[in-house]
N, C-alpha and C positions, 0 to 999 in steps of 0.2 A: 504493500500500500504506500510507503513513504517514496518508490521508487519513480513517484510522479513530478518530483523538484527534483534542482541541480545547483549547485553555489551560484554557479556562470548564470542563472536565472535571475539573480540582485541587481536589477537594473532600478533608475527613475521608472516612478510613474508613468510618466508622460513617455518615455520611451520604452514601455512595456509593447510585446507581440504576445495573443492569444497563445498559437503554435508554438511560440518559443518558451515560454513561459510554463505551459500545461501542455504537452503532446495528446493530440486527439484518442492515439494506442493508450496512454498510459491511463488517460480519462474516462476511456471503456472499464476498464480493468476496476477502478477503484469505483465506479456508479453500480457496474455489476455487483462487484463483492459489496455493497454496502446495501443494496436492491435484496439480495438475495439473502443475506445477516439478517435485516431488517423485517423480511418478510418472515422467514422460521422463525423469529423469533416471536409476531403477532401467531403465528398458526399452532407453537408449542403453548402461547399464552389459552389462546381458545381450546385449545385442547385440556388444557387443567379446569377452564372454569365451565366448559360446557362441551361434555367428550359424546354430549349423543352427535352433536354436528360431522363425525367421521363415520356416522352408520354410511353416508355414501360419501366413500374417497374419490370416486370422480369429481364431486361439483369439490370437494377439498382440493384436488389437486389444479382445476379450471382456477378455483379464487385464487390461491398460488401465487399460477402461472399471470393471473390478472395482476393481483398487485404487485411483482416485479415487473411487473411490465411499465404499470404507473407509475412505481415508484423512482425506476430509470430517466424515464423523461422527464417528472418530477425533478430528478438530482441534476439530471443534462441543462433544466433550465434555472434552478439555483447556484451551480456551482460558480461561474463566472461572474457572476454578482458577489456573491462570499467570497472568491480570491481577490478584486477589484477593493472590497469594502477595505480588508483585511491589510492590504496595501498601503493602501490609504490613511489606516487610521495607525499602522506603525512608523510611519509621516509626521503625522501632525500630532496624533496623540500616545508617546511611546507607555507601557503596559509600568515601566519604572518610576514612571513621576508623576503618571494621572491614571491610576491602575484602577482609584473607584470611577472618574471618569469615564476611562473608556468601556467598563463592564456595561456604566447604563444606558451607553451608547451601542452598542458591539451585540450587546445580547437582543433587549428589544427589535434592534434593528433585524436579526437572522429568524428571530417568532414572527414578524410581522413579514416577512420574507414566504417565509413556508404559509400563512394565511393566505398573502399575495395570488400565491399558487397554485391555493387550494379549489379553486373556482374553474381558474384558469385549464386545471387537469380533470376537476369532476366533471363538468357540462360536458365537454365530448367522451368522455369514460362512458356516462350515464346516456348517451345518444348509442354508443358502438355497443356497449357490453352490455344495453339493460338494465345499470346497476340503479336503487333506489335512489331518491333524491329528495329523501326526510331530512332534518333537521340532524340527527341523532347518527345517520349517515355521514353527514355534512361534516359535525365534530369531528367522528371520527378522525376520519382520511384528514381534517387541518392538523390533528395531535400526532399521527404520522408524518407526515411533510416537513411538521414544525421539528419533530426531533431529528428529521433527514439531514434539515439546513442547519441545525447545531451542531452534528455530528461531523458533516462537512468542513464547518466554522472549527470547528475543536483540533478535525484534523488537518488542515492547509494552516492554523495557525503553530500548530507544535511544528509542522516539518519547516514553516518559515523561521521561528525562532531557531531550531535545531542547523538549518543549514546557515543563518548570518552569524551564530555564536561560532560553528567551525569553520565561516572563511575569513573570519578575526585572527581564531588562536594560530590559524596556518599565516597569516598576513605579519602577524608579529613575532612567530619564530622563523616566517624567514628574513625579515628586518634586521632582528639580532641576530642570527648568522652572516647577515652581510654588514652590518655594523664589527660586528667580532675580525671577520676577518680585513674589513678595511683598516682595524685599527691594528693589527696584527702587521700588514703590510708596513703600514706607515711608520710602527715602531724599527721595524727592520732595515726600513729608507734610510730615518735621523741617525742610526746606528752605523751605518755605511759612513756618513755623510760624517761623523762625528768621528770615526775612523781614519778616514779621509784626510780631515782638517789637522789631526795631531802627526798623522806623520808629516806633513806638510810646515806644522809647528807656527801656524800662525796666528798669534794669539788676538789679533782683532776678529779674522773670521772664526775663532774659536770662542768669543764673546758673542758676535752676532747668532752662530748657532747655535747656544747655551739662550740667548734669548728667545731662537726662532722654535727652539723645545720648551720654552715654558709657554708661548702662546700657542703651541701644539697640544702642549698636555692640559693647557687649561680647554681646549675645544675639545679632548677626548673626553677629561673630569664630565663636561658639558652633556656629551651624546653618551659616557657610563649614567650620567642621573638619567637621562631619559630613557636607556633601556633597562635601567631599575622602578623608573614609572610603568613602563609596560610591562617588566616582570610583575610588579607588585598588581595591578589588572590584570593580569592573567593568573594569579593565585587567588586572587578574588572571586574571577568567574570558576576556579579551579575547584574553591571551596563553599560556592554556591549549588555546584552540581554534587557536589557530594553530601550536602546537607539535603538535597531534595534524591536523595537514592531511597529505598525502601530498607536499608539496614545501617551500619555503622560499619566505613572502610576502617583497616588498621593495618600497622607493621610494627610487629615487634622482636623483641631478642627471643629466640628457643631459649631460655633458662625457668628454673625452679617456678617462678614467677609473672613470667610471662610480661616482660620487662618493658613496655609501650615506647614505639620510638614514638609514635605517629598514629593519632584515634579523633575522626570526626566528629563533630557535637552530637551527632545523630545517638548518637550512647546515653545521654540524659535522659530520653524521649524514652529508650528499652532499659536502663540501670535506676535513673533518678538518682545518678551522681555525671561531674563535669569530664568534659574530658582531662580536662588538666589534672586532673587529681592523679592518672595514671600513669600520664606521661612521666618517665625515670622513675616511678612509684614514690609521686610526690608526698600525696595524702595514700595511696591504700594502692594497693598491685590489684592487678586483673584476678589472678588467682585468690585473692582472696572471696569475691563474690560470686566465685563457681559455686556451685552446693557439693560440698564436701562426696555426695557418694558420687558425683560424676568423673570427679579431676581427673580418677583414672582413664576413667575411659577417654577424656580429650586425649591425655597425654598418647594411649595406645592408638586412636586414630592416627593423630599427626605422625607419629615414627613409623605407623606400616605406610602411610602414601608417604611418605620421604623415602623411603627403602626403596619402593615400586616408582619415584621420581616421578609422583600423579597426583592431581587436586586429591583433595579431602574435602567431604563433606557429611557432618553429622548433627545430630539434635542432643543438645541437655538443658541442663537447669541453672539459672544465677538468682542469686538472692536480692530482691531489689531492695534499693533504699528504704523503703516503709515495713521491709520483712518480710514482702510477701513473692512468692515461686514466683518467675516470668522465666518461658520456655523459648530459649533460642534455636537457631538454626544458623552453622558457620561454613562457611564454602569459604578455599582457601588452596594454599599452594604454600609450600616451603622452600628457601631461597637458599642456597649453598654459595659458599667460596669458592676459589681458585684452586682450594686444596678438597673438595667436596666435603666439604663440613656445614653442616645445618646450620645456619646461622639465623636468619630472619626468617618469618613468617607475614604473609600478605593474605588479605582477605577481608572478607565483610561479613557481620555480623546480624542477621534479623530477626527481629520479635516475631513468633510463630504460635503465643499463649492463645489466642480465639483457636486459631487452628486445632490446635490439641483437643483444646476444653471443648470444641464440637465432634472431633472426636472419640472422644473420652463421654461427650452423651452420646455420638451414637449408638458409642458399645451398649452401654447401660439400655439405650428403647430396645439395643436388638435380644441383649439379655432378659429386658422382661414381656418382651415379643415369646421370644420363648419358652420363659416362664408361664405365661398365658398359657400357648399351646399345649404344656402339658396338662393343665386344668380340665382340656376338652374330654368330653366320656365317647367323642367318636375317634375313629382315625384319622389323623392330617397327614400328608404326605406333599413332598415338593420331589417333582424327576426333571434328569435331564435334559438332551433333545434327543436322546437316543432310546428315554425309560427307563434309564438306573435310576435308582431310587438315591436320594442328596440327604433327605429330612425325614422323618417320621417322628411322632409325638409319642409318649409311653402309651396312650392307648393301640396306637398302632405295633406297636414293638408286643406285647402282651395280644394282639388281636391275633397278629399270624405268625407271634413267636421266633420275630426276626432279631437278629443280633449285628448290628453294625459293623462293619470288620472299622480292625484300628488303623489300617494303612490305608489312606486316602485314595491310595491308587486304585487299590480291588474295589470292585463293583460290583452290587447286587441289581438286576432285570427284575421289575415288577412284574414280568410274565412269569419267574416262577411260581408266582403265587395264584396265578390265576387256571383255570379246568383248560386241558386243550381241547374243547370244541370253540372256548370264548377269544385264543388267540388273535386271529385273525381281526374277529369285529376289534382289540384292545389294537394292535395296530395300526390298524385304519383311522380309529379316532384321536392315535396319539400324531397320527400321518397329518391328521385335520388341524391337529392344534399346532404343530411346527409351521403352517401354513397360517397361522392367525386366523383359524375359522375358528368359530363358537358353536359348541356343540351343547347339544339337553342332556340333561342329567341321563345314564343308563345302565339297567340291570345286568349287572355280572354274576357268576360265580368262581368265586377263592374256595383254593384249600386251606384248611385249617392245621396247628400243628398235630391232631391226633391223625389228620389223615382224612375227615369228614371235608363234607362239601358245604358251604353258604352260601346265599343267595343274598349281593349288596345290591345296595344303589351308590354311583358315584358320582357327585359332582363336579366337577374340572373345569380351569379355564387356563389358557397357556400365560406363559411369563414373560412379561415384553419388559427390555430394559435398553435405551439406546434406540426405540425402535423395532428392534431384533426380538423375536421369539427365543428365548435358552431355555423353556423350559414347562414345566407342568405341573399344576398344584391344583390340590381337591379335598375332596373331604370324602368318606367310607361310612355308609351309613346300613347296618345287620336289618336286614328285613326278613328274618327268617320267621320273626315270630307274626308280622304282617303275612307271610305265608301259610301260616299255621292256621291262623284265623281266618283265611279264604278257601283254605284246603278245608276246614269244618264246616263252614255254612253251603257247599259245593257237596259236600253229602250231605249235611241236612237236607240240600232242595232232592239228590237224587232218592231223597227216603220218602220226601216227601211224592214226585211226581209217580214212583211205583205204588205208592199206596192209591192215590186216586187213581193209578189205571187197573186197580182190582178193587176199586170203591162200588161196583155195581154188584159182585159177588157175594162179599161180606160185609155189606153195609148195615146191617141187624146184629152181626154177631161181634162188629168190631166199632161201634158207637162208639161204646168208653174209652176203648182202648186209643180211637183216630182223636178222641177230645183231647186224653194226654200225651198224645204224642204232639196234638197244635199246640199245646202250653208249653211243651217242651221247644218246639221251636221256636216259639215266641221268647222263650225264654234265652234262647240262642239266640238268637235275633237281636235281641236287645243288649246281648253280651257283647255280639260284634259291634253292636253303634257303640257302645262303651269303648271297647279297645280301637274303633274308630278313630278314637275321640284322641284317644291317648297316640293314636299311630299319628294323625292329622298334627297336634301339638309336639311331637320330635320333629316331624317335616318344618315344621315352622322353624324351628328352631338353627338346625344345619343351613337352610337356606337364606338366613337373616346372614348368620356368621359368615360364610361363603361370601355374601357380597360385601360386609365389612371388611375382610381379611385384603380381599382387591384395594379397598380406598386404604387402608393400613400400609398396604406393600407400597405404594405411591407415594404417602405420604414419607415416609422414613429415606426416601430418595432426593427429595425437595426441603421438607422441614418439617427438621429434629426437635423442637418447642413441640410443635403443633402433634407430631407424631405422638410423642409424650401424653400428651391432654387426653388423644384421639382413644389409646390404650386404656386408661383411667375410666374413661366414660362409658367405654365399649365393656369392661371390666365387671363394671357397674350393672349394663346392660341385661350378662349373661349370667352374673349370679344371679337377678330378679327372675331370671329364665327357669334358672336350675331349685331355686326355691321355689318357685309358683309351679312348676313340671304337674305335681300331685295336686294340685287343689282347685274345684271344678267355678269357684270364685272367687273374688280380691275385693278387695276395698277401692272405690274409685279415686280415693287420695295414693293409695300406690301407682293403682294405673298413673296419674298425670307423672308421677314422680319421673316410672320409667317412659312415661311419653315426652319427657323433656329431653332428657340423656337422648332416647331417640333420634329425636328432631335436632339435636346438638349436632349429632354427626353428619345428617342431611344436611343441617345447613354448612359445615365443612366445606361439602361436595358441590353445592347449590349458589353456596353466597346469598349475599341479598334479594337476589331471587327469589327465594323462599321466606315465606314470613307467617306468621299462624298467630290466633289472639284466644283468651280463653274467659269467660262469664259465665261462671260457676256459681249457684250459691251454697256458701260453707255448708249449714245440713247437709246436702246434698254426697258430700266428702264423703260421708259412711256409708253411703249406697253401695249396692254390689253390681260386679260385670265379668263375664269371664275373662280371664287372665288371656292377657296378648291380642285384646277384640281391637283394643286402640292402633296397636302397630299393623294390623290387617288395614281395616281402615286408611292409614296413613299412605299404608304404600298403596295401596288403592288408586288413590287422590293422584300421587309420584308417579307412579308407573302410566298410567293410560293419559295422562296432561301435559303439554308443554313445559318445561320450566327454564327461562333463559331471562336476559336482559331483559327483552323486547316483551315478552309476554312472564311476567311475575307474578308466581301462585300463591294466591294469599289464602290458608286454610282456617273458616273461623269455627271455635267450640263454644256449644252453648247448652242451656237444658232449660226442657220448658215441661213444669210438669213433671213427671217420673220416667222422663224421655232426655238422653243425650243424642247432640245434633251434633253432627261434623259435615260444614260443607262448604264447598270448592267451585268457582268458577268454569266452564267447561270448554277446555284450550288442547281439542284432541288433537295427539298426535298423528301424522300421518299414514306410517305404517304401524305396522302389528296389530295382533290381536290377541283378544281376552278367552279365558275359557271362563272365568266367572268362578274357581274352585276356590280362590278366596273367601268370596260372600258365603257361596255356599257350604263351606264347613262350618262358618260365624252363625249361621242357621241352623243348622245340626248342634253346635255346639247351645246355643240356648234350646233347643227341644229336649234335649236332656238336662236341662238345670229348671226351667220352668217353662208355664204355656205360653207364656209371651212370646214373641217374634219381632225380630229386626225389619226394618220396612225401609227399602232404597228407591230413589224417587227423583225426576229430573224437575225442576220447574224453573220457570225464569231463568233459562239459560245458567243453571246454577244444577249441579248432584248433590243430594241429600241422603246422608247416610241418617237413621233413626233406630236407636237399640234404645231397649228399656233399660231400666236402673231396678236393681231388684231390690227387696228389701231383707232384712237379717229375719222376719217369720217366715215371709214367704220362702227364702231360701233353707229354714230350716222344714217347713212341711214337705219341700220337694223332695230332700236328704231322704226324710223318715218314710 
């Protein structure tokens, strides 16, 4: 990018050329690369706050290819403006004597630039591509253009200061090398000349040239002061650039102490002590502020790259002035003599304490990432793109009685664990997910370690990191006992359809007997809507976690705070899960509890997007509802409705009567569809707790969700 200036470019204003100046090749290059920066970096941005917009990557890839498109001729037609301004005002108003000056001049002027612009490139954008020509459109594309022409401005003014500071320092070391050696000459002349004159012996021209060397030497004295003014400028600018590096340059002696010949100020800002204090260890040596357990290890660094005659670079610890750790990072090089003896040390020095202490919490989310994981009572599994298994949680290790091997290298295939007639279908879906397809949850059967067979269900979605698929993560969820209970009410019905095709025969002699046999199946009957119930509430449960664990693994990539919180709440979440599992209802002051933590994480994923208000009255707090009706509901609302900038889903709760209302706007999405098994378990689930029934209802362009609120009699006559 910087390879767009040249020093030989420092011309007057007024004798500035376009072409000479900025070459048209080199102006491609840098409008591309900053087009195309620019652009991934708005398409990674949407992709974090609103990822259903990549259900189609076409029209993703069309907006793209759209805005480098605008954003190019955008840059094509700011840039010349911003190198012109930028010209101009290191003219008239240099950055050293009118620094607040020219900011309020310099900056405004590059906003009001990309405003300029912004019209100028919407109205035929919005004629060619169809694109909108709202208000909210209009912002946009300005708040792009605008950081285009800052970013431009930022960059043609660093390479113009970078290229006049270095055809200075070249300007005045070759000055004083031709000053040095003129005076070098000249010494050597009078020397001649003065040689000359004694053998010759003539003491008037040996007078005249005794005087014609002191108005010599007083015009050398004259041009040494003045290339001691430009030394002393060029250590100035020398030690302004090293005050603006990102660590602290030094040189000091290899001894015990680490003896400071030469240490930047830049050390206050990482020590909070001066430099001077080290320098010959006026006040305190360097080594004393290392933290006593590291010393060794500097010391071992630096003698194995001296031996190997190669940089060194490593991290430890110094004590800063108020007492407290600050973690460095030293890159470096050791200097030998004539005789190959270590003598100096050169290098710089940087503060790298956030860096650590972020990742010092990483570890910590990823440790209680996986503390979590072990919590879960299903199997978690993470594979790689080939289906070695990477991860599994204790449940899973106790489920199929696998044993990790210790060397990283060996590999365990999650196909062993699977029946081989299921092979095939397991890699075709692990084929789908390396491909970034999304596939429905599907029935396997595993062996078990006794050698028995199960029948699971597995939820899976692939691992994108960088873009790229590595991988496979899911959840194992035993439905043997949901088999158990389909496989019994499958004879109950075949007991039942032989008895009524010999119902005409023995219908006198088998009354009694066909009465209890319908009680008994009624009785099954109602067993199964029981373990229904209990089968329908585990599904809930895997399927919440599953899509948590996605927004989790994202989060821990971007931010480690937020990841934090995200764990916490989620935490929260799943113990209110694993407590409520057995009990057919809750108190509706629990439900809001966990309908908060809920909606805490949606709105994570959602932003201000999402927003919900709640008008409750307290009595109402002790009413009853079944456990997890709210987060059905919830996702309900989330899943079938828009939710972005442009259309914001505002969910309101309320209760009127011995009735809670949850309702929503209706902003359907496009594609997909519903099978409705949501509601209708939240149906099933109140016909077994009482005769009440939930009523869903569209009106005024508005969905109305409506569940009773039970009361603590009525739910204990239902009990008994």
């Amino acid at each position: 990018m910087w390879s767009v200036f040249n020093p030989c470019h420092l011309i007057p204003l007024n004798e500035m050329k376009i072409n000479r100046m900025f070459p048209n090749s080199r102006l491609l290059k840098l409008l591309v690369f900053l087009s195309v920066g620019l652009q991934l970096i708005i398409v990674s941005q949407m992709y974090f706050f609103n990822n259903e917009l990549f259900d189609e990557p076409v029209q993703v890839v069309i907006r793209l290819l759209r805005g480098i498109i605008l954003t190019f001729i955008g840059g094509a037609i700011l840039v010349y403006p911003c190198l012109f301004l930028i010209r101009y005002l290191n003219q008239r108003i240099p950055w050293k004597r009118n620094a607040l000056k020219r900011f309020f001049i310099q900056f405004p002027l590059g906003i009001l630039g990309g405003l300029m612009v912004t019209p100028i490139i919407l109205l035929p954008a919005s004629y060619l591509f169809g694109l909108e020509s709202d208000l909210q459109t209009l912002i946009n594309n300005a708040y792009y253009l605008v950081v285009l022409a800052l970013f431009l401005m930022i960059i043609l003014e660093a390479r113009l200061y970078f290229d006049e500071s270095a055809g200075a320092r070249l300007a005045a070391q070759k000055l004083q090398q031709e000053l040095m050696k003129e005076a070098s000459d000249r010494a050597m002349f009078e020397a001649q000349m003065l040689l000359e004159e004694e053998k010759n012996r003539f003491a008037q021209k040996l007078i005249e040239q005794e005087k014609q060397l002191s108005r010599n030497l007083e015009v050398e004295i004259e041009k040494r002061e003045q290339i001691s003014l430009e030394l002393k400028e060029s250590r100035e600018q020398l030690q302004s650039i090293l005050s603006n590096l990102a660590g602290a340059a030094y040189r000091c002696w290899f001894d015990e102490e680490y003896t400071m010949k030469y240490l930047s100020e830049k050390i206050f800002d990482i020590s909070g002590y001066h430099a001077e204090d080290f320098i010959d260890n006026r006040t305190r040596s360097f080594d004393s502020i290392i933290h006593p357990g590291d010393r060794d290890l500097c010391r071992k660094n630096i003698m194995q790259a001296s031996l190997l005659k190669t940089h060194y670079e490593f991290e430890y610890r110094i004590i800063h002035h108020d007492g407290s750790t600050v973690w460095v990072s030293e890159n470096g090089k050791g200097i030998c003599n004539d005789e190959g003896i270590l003598t100096f040390l050169d290098g710089i020095i940087i503060d790298i304490t956030r860096r650590k202490e972020a990742e010092f919490a990483a570890a910590e989310s990823e440790r209680n990432f996986k503390e979590l994981m072990e919590l879960f009572p299903q199997p978690i599994f993470e594979l790689d793109i080939d289906g070695n298994i990477l991860f599994t949680n204790r449940s899973g290790k106790e489920f199929f009685g696998l044993v990790m091997p210790e060397n990283p290298e060996e590999k365990i295939s999650a196909l062993d664990f699977m029946v081989k007639e299921d092979v095939p279908r397991v890699q075709e879906n692990i084929k789908k997910s390396n491909q970034a397809i999304l596939s429905t949850p599907i029935e396997y059967t595993v062996k078990r370690p006794d050698g028995s067979r199960c029948p699971v269900m597995i939820y899976g979605s692939p691992i994108i990191r960088n873009d790229k698929v590595v991988g496979r993560r899911g959840i194992i969820i035993d439905i043997s006992e949901q088999k158990k209970y389909a496989e019994s009410l499958l004879n109950a019905k075949n007991e039942l359809e032989q008895i009524n095709n010999n119902l005409e025969q023995i219908v006198l002699k088998r009354t009694k007997e066909l009465t209890e046999i319908n009680t008994e199946l009624f009785k099954v009957q109602k067993e199964n809507l029981q373990s229904q119930f209990e089968v329908l509430k585990s599904q809930i449960n895997p399927h919440f976690m599953f899509n948590s664990l996605n927004v989790l693994s994202g989060l821990i990539n971007t931010d480690v705070a937020k990841a934090q919180l995200f764990i916490d709440e989620f935490s929260q979440i799943y113990r209110y899960v694993l407590e409520t599992i057995d009990q057919p209802v809750v108190s509706l002051n629990q439900e809001f509890d966990f309908m908060r933590s809920y909606l805490f994480l949606q709105q994570i994923r959602y932003g201000e997007s999402l927003t919900y208000s709640v008008d409750i009255v307290a009595e109402q707090l002790q009413l009853l509802v079944p456990p997890l009706s709210l987060q059905v509901l919830l996702e309900n609302a989330m899943k079938h409705n828009i939710v972005n900038e442009e259309k914001p889903l505002k969910i309101e709760i309320y209760s009127e009567g011995d009735f809670l209302f949850i309702k929503n706007p209706i902003q359907p999405k496009i594609s997909g569809t519903s099978t409705g098994l949501g509601l209708k378990n939240l149906i099933k689930r109140y016909a077994l707790i009482c005769k009440l029934e939930p009523i869903f209802k569209v009106e005024n362009n508005y969905y109305i969700a409506k569940i009773p609120l039970i009361k603590v009699e009525q739910d204990e006559r239902t009990n008994n």
